[in-house]
C-alpha positions, 0 to 999 in steps of 0.5 A, spaced: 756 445 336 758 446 344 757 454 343 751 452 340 748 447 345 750 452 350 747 458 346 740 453 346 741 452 354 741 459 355 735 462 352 731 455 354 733 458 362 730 466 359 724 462 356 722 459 363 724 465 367 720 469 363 713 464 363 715 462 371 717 455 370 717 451 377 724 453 380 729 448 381 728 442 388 735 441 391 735 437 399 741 439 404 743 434 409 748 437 415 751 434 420 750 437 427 755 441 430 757 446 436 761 450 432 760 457 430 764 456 424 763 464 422 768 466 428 773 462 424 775 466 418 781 463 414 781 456 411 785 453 405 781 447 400 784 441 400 784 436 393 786 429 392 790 427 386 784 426 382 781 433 383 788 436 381 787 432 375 780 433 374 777 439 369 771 440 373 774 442 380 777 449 378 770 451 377 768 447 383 772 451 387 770 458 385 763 457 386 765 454 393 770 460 395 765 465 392 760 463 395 765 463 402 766 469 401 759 472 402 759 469 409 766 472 411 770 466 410 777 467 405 781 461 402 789 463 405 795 459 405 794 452 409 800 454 414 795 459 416 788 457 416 784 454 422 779 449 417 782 445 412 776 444 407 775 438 402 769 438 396 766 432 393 762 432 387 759 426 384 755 424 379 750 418 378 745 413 375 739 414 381 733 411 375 731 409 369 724 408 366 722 405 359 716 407 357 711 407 348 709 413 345 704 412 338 703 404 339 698 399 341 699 395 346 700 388 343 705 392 336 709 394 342 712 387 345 714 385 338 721 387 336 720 391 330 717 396 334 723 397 338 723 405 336 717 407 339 720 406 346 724 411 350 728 411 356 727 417 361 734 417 366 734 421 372 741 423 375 743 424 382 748 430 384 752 431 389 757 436 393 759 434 400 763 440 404 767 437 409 771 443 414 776 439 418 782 441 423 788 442 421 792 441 428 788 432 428 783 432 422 777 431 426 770 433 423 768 440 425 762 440 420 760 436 414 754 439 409 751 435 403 746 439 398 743 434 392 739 435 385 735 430 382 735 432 374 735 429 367 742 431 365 748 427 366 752 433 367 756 436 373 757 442 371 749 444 370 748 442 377 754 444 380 751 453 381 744 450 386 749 444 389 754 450 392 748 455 393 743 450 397 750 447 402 751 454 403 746 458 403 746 458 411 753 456 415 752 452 419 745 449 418 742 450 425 737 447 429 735 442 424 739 437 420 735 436 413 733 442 408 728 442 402 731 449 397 727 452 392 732 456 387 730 460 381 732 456 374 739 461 372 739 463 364 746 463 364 751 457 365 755 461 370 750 466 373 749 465 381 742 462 383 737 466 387 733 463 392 726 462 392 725 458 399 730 454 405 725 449 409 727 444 414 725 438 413 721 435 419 722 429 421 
């Protein structure tokens, strides 16, 4: 059922690509920093006791290191590495709408038609990068990417989560940023970037 499920994903995502559906909305929020993170190359990931239980957090990382990788940053030992860095990844309720379909106002508010109501969730998904100094734990730089969707799954989110945190490193100049990015049409396939717009505030 699973590969089923996933096979249907997958050639959703081609059909929207193909018709030019809208492109998929994430906001970054960054903290302001005087560092040029780019002059440092080395940093080592460090996880919690439930992020090393956790199945989601390889997938996590892999996204993280790849997308490091691009900005010439390289995940070493942590004896040798000049940032440490901490992921955080979470997943809620952010609101829940009822609505009718096919009945007439007064047939709805009797309880025999209870199956003519729906409920429209939307989820909120999160990542926060955190780079920290090994030597006093202070915070050199935090960046935050969020998606708003329909599904409950972490997963799904996390390739444009990853994407919009670093797809400048470090965010200068403005601490809030709206991303558009094109829909994948496969679970593992990197998103492409559509645009990166500062928010004014």
């Amino acid at each position: 059922m699973k590969n089923l499920l996933t096979g249907a994903a997958c050639a959703a995502a081609s059909l929207c690509l193909l018709a030019g559906c809208a492109g998929v909305q994430t906001e970054v929020l960054t903290s302001q920093t005087q560092n040029d993170l780019q002059l440092e190359h080395s940093y080592a990931i460090a996880r919690s006791p439930l992020q090393e239980a956790s199945p989601d957090e390889a997938r996590y990382e892999a996204l993280v290191r790849s997308e490091l990788g691009r900005h010439g940053l390289v995940d070493t030992a942590a004896a040798q590495a000049r940032y440490v860095l901490s992921i955080a990844y979470d997943t809620r309720p952010a609101s829940v709408a009822v609505g009718t379909e096919d009945c007439a106002a007064a047939s709805c508010r009797n309880a025999d038609s209870a199956r003519f109501l729906w409920f429209d969730r939307s989820w909120r998904h999160t990542l926060t990068l955190r780079f920290l100094d090994p030597a006093n734990g202070v915070e050199v730089y935090k960046v935050s990417a969020t998606r708003r969707d329909g599904v409950a799954d972490v997963q799904r989110a996390a390739p444009y989560l990853v994407k919009s945190a670093l797809a400048q490193l470090p965010f200068v100049q403005h601490r809030r940023w709206r991303m558009e990015l094109q829909p994948t049409a496969a679970p593992d396939e990197s998103p492409v970037l559509l645009s990166v717009e500062p928010v004014q505030q």
